[in-house]
C-alpha positions as CSV (number, residue, x, y, z in Angstrom):
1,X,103.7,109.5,93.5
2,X,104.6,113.4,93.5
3,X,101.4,114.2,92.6
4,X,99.9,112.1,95.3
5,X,101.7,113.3,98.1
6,X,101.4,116.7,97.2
7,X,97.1,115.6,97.0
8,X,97.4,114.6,100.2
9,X,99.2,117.7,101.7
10,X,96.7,120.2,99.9
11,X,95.4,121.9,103.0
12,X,91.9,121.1,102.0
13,X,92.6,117.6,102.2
14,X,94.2,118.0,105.7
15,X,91.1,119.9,107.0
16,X,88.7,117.6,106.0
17,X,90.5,114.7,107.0
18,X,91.6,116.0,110.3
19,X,87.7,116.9,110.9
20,X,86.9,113.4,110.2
21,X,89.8,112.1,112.7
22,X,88.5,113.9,115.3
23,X,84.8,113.3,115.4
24,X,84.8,109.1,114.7
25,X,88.6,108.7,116.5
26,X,86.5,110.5,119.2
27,X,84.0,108.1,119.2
28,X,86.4,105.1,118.8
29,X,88.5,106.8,121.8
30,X,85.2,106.5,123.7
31,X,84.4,103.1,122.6
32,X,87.5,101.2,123.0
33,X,89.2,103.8,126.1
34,X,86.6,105.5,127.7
35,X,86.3,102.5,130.7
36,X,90.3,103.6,131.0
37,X,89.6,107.1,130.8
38,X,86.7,107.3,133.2
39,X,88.9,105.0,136.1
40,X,91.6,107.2,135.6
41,X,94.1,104.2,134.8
42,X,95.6,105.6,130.9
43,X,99.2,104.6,131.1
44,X,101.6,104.9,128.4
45,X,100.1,102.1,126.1
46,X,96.4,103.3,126.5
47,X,97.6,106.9,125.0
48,X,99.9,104.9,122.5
49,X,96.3,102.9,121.6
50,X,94.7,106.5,122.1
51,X,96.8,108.3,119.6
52,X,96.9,105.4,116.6
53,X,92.7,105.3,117.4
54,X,92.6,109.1,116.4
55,X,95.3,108.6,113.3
56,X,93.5,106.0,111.4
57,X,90.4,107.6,110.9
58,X,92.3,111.0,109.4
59,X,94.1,108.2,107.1
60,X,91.4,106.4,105.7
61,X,90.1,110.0,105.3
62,X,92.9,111.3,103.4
63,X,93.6,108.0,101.1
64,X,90.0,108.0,99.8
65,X,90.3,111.3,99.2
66,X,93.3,111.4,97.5
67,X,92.3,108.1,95.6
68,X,89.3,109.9,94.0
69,X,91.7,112.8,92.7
70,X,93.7,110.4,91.5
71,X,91.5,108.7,89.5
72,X,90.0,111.8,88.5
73,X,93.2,113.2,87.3
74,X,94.1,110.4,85.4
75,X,90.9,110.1,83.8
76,X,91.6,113.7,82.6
77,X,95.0,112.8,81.6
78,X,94.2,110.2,79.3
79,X,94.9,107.2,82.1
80,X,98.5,107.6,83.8
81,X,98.5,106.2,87.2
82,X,100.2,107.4,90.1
């Protein structure tokens, strides 16, 4: 689990993933928000449903990620998982 965490707080990792958060959480945002955004009505639960829009994406981005090391690294290893 140390080594995982540690994967996924390599600042490689964070880059990437945050790159992918912004440009499809971008594109969700506009998808699911933008009628919200464009009338001017976001209240407090729209930027709640803004924020967890742009968060999943960067997650998905930094478990795959993460879970290919993983499995690299234990491949290397001689198959500890983690």
């Amino acid at each position: 689990m140390k080594f995982w965490f540690k994967t996924a707080c390599d600042p490689a990792i964070v880059r990437c993933s945050m790159k992918y958060a912004f440009v499809v959480g971008s594109i969700l945002v506009a998808i699911n928000q933008g009628d919200a955004i464009l009338a001017g009505t976001v209240n407090g639960v729209g930027l709640f449903k803004i924020g967890l829009t742009m968060i999943v994406p960067y997650m998905v981005s930094t478990f795959s990620s993460v879970g290919v090391i993983c499995k690299m690294h234990d491949a290397a290893e001689g198959g500890s998982s983690h």
